[in-house]
Short mmCIF file of the C-alpha atoms (twelve columns), coordinates in Angstrom:
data_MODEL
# 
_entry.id   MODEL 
# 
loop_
_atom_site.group_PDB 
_atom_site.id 
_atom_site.type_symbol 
_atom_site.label_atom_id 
_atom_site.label_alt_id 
_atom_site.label_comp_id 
_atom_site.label_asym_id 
_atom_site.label_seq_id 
_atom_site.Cartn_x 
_atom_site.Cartn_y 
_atom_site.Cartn_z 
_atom_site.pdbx_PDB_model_num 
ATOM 1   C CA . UNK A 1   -17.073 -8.686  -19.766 1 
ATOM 2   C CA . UNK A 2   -19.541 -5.880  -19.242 1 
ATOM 3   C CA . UNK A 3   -18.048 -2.452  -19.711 1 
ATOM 4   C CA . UNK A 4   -19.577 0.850   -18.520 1 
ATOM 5   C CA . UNK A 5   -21.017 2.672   -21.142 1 
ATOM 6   C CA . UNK A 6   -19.478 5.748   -22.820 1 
ATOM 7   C CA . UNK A 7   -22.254 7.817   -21.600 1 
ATOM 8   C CA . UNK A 8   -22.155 7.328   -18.371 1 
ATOM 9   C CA . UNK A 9   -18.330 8.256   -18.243 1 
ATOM 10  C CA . UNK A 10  -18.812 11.248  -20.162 1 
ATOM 11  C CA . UNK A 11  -21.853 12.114  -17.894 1 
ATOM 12  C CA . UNK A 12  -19.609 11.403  -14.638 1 
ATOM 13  C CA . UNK A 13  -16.426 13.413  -16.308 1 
ATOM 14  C CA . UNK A 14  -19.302 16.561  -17.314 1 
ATOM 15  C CA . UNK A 15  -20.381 16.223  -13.819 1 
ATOM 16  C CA . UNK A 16  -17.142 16.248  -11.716 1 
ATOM 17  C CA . UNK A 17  -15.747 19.406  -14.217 1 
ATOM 18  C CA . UNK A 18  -19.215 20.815  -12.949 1 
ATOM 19  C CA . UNK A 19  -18.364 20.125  -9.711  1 
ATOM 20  C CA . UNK A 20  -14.655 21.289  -9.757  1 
ATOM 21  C CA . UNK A 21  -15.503 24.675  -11.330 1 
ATOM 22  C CA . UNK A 22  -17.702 25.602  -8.366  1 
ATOM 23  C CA . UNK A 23  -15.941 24.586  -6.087  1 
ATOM 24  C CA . UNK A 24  -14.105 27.638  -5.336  1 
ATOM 25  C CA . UNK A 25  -18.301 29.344  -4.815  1 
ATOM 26  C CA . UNK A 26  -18.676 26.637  -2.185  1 
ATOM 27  C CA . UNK A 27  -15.742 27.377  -0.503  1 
ATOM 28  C CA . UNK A 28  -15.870 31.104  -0.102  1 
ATOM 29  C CA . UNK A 29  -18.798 30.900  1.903   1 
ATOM 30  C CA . UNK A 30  -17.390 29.211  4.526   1 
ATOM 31  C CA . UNK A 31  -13.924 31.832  4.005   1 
ATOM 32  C CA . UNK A 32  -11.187 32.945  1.611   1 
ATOM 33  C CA . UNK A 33  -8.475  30.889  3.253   1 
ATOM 34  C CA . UNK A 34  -10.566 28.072  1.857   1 
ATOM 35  C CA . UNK A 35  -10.033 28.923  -1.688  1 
ATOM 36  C CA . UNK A 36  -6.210  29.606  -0.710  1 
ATOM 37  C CA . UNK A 37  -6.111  26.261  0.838   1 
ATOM 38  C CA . UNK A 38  -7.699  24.432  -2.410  1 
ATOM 39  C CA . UNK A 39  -4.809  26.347  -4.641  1 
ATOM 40  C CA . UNK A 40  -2.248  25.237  -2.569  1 
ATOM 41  C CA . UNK A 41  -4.209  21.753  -2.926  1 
ATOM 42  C CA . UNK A 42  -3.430  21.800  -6.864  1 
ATOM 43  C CA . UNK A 43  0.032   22.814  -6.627  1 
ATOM 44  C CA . UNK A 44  0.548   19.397  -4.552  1 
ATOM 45  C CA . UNK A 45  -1.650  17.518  -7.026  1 
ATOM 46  C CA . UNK A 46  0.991   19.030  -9.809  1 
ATOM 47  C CA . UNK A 47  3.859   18.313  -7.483  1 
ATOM 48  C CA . UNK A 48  2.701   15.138  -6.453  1 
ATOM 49  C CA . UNK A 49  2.073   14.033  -10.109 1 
ATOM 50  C CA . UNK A 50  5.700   14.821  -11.067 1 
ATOM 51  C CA . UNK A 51  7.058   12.682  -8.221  1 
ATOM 52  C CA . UNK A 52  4.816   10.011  -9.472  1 
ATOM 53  C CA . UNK A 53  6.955   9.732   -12.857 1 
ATOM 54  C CA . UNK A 54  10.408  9.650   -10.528 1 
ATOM 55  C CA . UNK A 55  8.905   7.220   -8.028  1 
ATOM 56  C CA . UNK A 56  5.881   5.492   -9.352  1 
ATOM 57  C CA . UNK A 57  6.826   5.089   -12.517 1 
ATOM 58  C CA . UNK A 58  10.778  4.928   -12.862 1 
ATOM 59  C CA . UNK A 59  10.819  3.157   -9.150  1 
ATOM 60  C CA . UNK A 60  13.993  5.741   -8.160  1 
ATOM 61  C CA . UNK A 61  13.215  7.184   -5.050  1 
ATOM 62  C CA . UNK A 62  13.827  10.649  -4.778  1 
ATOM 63  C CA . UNK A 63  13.341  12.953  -1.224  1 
ATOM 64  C CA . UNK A 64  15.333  16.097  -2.571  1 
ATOM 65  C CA . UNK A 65  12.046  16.379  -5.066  1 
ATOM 66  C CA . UNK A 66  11.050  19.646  -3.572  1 
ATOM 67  C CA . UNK A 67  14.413  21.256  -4.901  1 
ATOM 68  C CA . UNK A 68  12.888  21.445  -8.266  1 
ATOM 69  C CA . UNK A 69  9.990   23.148  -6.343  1 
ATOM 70  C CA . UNK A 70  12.188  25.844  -5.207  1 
ATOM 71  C CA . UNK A 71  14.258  26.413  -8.021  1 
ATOM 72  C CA . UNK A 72  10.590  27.079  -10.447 1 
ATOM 73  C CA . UNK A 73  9.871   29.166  -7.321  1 
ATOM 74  C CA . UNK A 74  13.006  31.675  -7.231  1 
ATOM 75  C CA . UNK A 75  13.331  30.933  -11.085 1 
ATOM 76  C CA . UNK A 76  9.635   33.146  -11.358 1 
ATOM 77  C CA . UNK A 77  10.891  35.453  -8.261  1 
ATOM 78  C CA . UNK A 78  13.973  37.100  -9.855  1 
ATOM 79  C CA . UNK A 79  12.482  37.379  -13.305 1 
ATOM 80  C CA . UNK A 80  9.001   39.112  -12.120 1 
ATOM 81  C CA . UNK A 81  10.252  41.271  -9.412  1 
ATOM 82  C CA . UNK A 82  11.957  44.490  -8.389  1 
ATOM 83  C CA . UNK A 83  14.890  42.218  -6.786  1 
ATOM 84  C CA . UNK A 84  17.178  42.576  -10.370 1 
ATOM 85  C CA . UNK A 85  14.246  45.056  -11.952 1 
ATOM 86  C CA . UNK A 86  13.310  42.380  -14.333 1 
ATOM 87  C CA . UNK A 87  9.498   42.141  -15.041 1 
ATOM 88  C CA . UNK A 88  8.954   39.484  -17.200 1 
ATOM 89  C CA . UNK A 89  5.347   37.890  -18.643 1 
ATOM 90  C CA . UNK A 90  4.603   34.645  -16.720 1 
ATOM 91  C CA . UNK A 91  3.967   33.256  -20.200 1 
ATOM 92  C CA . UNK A 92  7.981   33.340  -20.283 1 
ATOM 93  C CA . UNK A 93  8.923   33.200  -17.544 1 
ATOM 94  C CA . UNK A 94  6.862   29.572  -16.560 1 
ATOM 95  C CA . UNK A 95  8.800   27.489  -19.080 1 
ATOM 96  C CA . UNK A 96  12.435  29.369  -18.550 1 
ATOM 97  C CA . UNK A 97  11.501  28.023  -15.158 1 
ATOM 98  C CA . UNK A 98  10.270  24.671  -15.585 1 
ATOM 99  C CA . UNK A 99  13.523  24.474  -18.477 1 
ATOM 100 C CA . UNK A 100 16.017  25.146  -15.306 1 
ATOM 101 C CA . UNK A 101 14.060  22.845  -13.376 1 
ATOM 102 C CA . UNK A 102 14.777  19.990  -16.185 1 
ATOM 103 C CA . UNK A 103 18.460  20.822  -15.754 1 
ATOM 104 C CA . UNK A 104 19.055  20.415  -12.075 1 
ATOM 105 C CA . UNK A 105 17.066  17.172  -12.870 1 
ATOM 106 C CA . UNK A 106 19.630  16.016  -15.262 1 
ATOM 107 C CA . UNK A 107 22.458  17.152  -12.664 1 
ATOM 108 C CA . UNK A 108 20.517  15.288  -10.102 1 
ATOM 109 C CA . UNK A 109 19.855  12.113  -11.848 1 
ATOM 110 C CA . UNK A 110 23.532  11.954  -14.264 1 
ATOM 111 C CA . UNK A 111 25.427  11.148  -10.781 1 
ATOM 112 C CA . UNK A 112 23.322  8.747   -9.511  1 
ATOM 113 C CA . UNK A 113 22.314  6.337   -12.068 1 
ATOM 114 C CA . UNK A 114 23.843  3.119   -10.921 1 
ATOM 115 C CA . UNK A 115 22.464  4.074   -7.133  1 
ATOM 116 C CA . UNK A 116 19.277  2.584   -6.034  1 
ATOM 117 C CA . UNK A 117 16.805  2.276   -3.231  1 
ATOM 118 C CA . UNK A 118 18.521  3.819   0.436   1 
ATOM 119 C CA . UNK A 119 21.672  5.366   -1.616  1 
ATOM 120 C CA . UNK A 120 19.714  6.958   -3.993  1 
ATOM 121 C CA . UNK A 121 17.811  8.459   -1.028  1 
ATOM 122 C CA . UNK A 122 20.258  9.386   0.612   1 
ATOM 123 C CA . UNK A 123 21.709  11.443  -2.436  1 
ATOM 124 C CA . UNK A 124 18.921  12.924  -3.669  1 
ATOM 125 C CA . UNK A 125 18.211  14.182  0.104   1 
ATOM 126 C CA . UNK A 126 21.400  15.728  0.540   1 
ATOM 127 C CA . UNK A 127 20.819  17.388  -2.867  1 
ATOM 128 C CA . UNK A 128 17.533  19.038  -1.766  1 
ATOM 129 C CA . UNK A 129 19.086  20.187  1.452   1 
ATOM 130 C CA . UNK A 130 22.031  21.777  -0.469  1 
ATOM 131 C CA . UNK A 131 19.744  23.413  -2.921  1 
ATOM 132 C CA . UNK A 132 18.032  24.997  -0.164  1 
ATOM 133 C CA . UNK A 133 21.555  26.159  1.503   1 
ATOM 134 C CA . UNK A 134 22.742  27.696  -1.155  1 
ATOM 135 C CA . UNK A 135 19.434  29.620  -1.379  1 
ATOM 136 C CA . UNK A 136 19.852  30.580  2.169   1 
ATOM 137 C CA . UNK A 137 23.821  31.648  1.238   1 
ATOM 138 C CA . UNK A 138 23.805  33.068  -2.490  1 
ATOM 139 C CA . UNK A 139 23.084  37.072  -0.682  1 
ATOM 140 C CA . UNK A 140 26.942  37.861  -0.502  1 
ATOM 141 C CA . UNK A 141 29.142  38.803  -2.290  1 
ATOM 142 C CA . UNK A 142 26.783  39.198  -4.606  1 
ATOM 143 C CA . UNK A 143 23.067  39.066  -4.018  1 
ATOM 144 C CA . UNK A 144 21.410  36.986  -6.076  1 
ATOM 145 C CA . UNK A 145 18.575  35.158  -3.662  1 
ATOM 146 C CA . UNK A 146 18.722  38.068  -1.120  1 
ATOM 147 C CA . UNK A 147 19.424  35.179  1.613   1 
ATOM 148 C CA . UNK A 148 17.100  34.056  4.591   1 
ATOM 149 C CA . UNK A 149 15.209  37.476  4.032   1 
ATOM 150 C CA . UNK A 150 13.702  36.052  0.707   1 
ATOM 151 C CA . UNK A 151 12.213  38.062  -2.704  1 
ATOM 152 C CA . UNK A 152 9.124   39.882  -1.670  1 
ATOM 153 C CA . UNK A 153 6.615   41.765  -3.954  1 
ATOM 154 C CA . UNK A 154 6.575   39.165  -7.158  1 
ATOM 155 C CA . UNK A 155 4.486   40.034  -9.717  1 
ATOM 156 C CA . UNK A 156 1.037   37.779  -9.590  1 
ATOM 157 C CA . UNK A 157 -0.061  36.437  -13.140 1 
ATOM 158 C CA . UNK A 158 -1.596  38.785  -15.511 1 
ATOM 159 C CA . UNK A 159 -3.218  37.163  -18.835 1 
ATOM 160 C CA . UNK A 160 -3.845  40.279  -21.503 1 
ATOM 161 C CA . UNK A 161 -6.100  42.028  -19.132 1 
ATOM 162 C CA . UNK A 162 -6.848  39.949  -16.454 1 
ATOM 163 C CA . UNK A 163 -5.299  41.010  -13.134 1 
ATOM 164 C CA . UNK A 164 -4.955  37.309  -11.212 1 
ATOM 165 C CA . UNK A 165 -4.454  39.223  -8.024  1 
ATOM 166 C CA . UNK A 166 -7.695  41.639  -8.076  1 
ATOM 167 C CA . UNK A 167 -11.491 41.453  -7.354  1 
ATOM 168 C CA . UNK A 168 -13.675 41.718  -10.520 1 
ATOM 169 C CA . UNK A 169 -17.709 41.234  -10.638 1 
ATOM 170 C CA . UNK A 170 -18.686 38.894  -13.736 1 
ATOM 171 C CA . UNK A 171 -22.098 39.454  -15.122 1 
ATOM 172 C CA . UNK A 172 -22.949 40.320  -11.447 1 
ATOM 173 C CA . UNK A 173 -20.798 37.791  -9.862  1 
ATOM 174 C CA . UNK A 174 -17.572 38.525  -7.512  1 
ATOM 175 C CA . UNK A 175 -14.706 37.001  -8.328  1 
ATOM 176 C CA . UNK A 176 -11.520 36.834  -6.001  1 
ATOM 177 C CA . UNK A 177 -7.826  36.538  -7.089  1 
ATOM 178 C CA . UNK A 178 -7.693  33.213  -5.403  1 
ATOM 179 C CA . UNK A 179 -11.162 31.664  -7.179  1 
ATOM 180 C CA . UNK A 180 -8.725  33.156  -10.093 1 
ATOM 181 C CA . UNK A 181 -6.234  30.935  -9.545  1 
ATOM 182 C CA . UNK A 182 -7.884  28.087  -8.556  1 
ATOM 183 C CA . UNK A 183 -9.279  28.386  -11.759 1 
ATOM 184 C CA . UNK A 184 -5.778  28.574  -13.429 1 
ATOM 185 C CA . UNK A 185 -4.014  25.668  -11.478 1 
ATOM 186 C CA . UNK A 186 -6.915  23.375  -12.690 1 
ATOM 187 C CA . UNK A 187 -6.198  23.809  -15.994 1 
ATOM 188 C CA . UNK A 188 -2.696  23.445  -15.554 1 
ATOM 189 C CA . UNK A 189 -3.573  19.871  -13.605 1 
ATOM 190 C CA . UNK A 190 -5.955  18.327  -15.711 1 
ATOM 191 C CA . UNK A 191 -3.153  19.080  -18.870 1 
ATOM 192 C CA . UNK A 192 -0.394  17.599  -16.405 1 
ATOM 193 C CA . UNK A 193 -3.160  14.883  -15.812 1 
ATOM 194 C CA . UNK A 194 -3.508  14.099  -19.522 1 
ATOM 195 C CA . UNK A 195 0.016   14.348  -20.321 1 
ATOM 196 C CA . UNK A 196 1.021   11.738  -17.434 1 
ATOM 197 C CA . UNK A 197 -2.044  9.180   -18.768 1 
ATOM 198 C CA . UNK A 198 -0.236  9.703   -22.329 1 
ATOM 199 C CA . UNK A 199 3.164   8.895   -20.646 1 
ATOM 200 C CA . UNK A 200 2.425   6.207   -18.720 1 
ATOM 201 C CA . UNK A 201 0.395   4.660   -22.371 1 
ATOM 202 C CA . UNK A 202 3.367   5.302   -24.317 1 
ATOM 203 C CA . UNK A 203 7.138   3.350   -25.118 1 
ATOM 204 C CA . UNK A 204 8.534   5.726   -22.345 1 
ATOM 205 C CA . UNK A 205 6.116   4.712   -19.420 1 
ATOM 206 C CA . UNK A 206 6.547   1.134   -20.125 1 
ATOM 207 C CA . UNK A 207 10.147  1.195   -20.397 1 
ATOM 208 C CA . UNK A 208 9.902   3.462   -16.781 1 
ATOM 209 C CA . UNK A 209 7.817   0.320   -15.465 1 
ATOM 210 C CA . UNK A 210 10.346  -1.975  -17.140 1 
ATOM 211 C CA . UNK A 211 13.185  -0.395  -15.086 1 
ATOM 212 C CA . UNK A 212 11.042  -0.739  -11.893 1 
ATOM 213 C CA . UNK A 213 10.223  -3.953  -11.761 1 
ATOM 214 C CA . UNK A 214 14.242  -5.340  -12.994 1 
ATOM 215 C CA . UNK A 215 16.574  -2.945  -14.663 1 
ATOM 216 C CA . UNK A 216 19.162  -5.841  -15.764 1 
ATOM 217 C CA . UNK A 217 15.997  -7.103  -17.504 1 
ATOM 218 C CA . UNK A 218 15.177  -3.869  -19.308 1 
ATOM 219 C CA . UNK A 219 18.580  -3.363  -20.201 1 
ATOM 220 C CA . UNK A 220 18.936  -7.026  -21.395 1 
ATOM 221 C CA . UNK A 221 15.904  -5.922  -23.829 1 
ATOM 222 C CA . UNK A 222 17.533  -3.124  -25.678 1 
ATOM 223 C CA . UNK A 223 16.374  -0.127  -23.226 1 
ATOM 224 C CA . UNK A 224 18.511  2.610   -22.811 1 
ATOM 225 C CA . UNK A 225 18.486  2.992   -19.053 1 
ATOM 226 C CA . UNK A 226 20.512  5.768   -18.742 1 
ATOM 227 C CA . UNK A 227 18.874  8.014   -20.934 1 
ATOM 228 C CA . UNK A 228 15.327  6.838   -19.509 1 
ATOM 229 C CA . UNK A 229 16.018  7.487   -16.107 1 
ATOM 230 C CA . UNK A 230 17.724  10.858  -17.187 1 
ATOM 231 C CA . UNK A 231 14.351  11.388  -18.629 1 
ATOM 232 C CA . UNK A 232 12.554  10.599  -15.575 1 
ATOM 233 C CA . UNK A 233 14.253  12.820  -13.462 1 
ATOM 234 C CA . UNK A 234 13.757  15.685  -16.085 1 
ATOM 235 C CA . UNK A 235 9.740   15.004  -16.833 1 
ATOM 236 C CA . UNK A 236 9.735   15.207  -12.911 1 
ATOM 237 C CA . UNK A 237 11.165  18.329  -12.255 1 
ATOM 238 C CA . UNK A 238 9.590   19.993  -15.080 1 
ATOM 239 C CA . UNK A 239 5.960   19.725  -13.486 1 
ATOM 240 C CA . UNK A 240 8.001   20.556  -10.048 1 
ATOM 241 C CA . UNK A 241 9.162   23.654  -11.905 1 
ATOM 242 C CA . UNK A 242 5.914   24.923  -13.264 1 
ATOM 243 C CA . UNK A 243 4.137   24.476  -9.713  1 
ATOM 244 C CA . UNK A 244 7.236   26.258  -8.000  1 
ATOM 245 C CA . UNK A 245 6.421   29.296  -10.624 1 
ATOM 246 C CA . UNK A 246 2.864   29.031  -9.894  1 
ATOM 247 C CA . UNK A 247 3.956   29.259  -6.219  1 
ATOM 248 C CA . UNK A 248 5.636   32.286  -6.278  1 
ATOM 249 C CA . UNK A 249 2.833   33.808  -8.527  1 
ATOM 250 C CA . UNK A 250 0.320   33.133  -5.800  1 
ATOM 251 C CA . UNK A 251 2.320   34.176  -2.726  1 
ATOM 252 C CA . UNK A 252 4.056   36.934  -4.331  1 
ATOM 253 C CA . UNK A 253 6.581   36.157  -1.884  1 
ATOM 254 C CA . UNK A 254 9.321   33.270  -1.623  1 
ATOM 255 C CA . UNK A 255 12.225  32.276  0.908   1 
ATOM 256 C CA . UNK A 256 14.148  28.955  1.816   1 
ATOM 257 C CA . UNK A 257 12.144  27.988  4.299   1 
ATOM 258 C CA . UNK A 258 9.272   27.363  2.345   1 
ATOM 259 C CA . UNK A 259 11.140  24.570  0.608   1 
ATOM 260 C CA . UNK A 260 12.251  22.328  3.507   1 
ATOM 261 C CA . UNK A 261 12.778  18.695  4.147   1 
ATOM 262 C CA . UNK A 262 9.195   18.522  5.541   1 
ATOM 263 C CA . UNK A 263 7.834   19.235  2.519   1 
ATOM 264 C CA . UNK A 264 9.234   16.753  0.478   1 
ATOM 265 C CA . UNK A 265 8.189   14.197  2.889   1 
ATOM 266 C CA . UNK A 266 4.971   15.457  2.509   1 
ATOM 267 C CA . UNK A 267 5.071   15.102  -1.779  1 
ATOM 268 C CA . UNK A 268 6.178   11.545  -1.597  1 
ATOM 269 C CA . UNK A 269 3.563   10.887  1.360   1 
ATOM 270 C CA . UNK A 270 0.930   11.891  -1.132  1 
ATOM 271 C CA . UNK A 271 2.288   9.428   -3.689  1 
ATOM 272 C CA . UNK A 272 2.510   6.383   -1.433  1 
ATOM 273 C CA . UNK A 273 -1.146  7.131   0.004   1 
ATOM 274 C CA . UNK A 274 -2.841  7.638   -2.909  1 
ATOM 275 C CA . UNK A 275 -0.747  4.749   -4.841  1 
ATOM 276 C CA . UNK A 276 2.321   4.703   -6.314  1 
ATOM 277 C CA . UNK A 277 2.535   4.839   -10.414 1 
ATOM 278 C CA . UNK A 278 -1.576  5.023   -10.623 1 
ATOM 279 C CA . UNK A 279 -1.951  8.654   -11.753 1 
ATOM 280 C CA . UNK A 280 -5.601  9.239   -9.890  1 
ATOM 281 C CA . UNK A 281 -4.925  7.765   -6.491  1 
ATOM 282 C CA . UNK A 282 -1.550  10.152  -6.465  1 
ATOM 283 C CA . UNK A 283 -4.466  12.751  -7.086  1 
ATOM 284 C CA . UNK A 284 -6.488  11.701  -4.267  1 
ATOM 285 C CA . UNK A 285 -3.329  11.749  -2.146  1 
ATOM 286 C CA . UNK A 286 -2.415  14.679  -3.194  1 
ATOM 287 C CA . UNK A 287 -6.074  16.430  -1.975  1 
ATOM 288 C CA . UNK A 288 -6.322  14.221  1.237   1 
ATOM 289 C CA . UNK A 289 -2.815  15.225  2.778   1 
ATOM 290 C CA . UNK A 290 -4.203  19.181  1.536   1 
ATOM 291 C CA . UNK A 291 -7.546  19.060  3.110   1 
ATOM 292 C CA . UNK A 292 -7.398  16.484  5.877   1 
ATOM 293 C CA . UNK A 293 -4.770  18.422  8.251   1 
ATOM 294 C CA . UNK A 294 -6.272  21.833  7.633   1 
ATOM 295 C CA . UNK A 295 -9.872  20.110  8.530   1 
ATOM 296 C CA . UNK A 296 -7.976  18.869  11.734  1 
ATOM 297 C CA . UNK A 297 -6.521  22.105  12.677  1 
ATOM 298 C CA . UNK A 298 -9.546  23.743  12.524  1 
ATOM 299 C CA . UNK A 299 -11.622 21.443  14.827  1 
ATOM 300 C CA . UNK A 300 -9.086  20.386  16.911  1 
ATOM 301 C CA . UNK A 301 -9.275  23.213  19.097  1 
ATOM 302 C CA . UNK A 302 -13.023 23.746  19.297  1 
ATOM 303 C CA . UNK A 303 -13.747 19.980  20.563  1 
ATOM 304 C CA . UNK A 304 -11.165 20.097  23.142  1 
ATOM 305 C CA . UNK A 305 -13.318 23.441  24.306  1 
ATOM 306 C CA . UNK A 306 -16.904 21.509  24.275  1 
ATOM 307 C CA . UNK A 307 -14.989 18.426  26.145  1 
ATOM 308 C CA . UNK A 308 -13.230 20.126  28.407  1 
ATOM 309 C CA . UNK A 309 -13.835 23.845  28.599  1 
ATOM 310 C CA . UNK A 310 -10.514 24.846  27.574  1 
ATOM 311 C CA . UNK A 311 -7.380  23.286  25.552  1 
ATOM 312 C CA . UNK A 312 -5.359  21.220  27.191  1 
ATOM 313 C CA . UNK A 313 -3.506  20.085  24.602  1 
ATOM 314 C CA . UNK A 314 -2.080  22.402  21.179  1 
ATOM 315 C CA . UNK A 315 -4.184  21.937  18.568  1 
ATOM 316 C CA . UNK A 316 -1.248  21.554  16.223  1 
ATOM 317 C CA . UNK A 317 0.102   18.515  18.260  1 
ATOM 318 C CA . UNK A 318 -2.811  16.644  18.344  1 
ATOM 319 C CA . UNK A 319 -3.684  17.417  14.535  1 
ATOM 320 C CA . UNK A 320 -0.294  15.865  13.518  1 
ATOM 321 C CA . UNK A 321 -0.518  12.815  16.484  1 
ATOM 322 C CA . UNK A 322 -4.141  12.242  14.303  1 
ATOM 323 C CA . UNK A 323 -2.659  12.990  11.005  1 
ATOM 324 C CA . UNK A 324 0.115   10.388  11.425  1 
ATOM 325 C CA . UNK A 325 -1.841  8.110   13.395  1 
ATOM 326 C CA . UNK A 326 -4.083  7.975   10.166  1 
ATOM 327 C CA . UNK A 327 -1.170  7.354   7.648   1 
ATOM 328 C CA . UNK A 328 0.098   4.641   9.900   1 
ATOM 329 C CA . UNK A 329 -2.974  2.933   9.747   1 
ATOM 330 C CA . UNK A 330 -3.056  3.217   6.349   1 
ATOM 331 C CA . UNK A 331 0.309   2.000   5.511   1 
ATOM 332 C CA . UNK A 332 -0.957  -1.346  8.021   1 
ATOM 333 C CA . UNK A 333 -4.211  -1.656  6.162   1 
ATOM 334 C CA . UNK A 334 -3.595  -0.118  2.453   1 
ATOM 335 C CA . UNK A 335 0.051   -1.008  1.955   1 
ATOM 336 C CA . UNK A 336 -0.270  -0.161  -1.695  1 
ATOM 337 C CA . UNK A 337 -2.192  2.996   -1.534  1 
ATOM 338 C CA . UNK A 338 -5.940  3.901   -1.180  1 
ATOM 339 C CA . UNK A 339 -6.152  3.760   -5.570  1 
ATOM 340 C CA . UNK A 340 -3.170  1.394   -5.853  1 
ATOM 341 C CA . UNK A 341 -1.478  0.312   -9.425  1 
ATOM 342 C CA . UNK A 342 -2.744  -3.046  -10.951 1 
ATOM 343 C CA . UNK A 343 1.342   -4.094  -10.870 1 
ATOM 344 C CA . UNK A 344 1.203   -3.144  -6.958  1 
ATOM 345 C CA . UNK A 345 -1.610  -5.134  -6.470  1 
ATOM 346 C CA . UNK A 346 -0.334  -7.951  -8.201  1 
ATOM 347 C CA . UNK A 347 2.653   -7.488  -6.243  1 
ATOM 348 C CA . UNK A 348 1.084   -7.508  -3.106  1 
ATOM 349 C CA . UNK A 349 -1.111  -10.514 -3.763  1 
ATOM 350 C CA . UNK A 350 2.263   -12.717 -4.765  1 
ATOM 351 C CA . UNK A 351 3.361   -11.944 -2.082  1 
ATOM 352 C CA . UNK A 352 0.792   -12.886 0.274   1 
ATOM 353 C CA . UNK A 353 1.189   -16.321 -1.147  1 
# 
């Protein structure tokens, strides 16, 4: 079986790092809210890849995931901002963050072990809904979250001496907070990247796949289901936890709405496009579902002008009518993904027979 060489892997990995790192030059010509729009395109790749270990890997579907979101978020809020006076170092305050993150994991997934397939999602939406409530709620008698209003002026990262939110010229070259950032979050992906290739390698991601495919199996073979899945849920909210911090960092502002139902449906829509449990087709998902609508939204509007001479429809509904036009067509065509598994696709192909 011919295999492709080492160089020419290395020289494709050298060239898309190339690539990736000037990205954020590329993008600033055409506008700022480009470069914003590629952060928040990392934060779903991070979110996106901890879903993956929940329901890719483990096979427990989850649609409260973007509770762990929100509680990295307001976990970085109150500890870098004037709301309690507490002005932490992000280098602190991202794992506290990602730590409380693990927990509500645990409490998620400890309740819900023997549950499966609609229960479980049913229980794990009604958890993210209820996180986000008592977000909305926890402003009397004591205010903790400051309610609907949300925690404004959060501190953006600062590394020794480098101001994440401020323009600084580089051996002639201007560098934005976002290009900053962009820079950051990349990092922070391609080590979540690495981490989930070593999981999904390792006794852990097999015994995940094992309790996918038949959990009476895997628990016939000596695996500890319980504590896996506990684990699953944890790794997963982790990552959520570290991109809700990063978040926060970014906006400088958080409140509940941020972290609604929508948005979860929009995580695990990224995982079944791209392919559930393969790690770079929940990567492309991830960018796609970023990119594609903002694309849409911004030439929506100016075709219906060169048709028609005005709009006669709102851009935003016809960018979602397109948006999940295109998923549905996917879903009919790609039923395993765009960059599916090789279990899916063995799946799929038994049965077809």
């Amino acid at each position: 079986m011919n295999r492709t060489p080492p160089v020419a892997v290395w020289a494709a990995v050298v060239l898309i790092a190339i690539v990736l790192i000037l990205l954020p030059f590329a993008l600033s010509q055409v506008g700022t809210t480009w470069v914003r729009i590629a952060n928040f395109a990392m934060l779903y790749v991070l979110l996106a890849l901890g879903l993956n270990i929940v329901v890719g890997f483990a096979g427990l579907l989850d649609l409260g995931y973007i509770a762990f979101y929100a509680v990295g978020a307001y976990a970085y809020a109150l500890l870098a901002s004037p709301h309690f006076g507490l002005h932490l170092p992000f280098w602190v305050i991202l794992p506290v963050g990602a730590g409380i993150a693990a927990l509500f994991g645990i409490l998620l997934g400890a309740p819900t072990l023997k549950l499966r397939g609609d229960y479980l999602a049913i229980v794990t939406l009604g958890f993210g809904e209820i996180v986000r409530i008592f977000l909305n709620n926890l402003s009397r008698p004591l205010n903790i979250t400051n309610g609907p209003q949300g925690i404004a002026r959060i501190d953006p990262l600062r590394l020794g001496g480098l101001d994440f939110s401020t323009y600084e010229t580089y051996a002639g070259v201007l560098v934005s907070g976002p290009m900053k950032y962009y820079w950051f979050l990349l990092l922070v992906a391609v080590a979540i990247i690495v981490l989930n290739v070593r999981l999904q390698n390792s006794r852990i991601g097999r015994a995940w796949e094992a309790i996918r495919e038949d959990e009476i199996a895997a628990r016939a073979m000596g695996i500890n289901t319980r504590n896996v899945k506990l684990l699953a849920f944890a790794m997963g909210a982790t990552f959520g936890g570290v991109a809700g911090g990063m978040f926060s960092a970014i906006q400088g502002f958080v409140s509940p709405e941020s972290f609604v139902l929508v948005e979860s449906i929009m995580v695990i829509s990224m995982v079944v496009l791209g392919g559930m449990g393969n790690i770079w087709g929940v990567v492309l998902g991830a960018v796609l579902l970023s990119f594609v609508p903002e694309i849409l939204r911004w030439t929506v509007e100016p075709v219906q002008h060169a048709l028609f001479g005005r709009a006669l429809v709102e851009p935003e509904v016809i960018r979602m009518l397109i948006f999940g036009l295109a998923l549905v067509l996917v879903m009919l065509f790609r039923p395993a993904g765009l960059l599916p598994s090789a279990v899916r696709k063995r799946e799929l192909a038994e049965r077809a027979e």
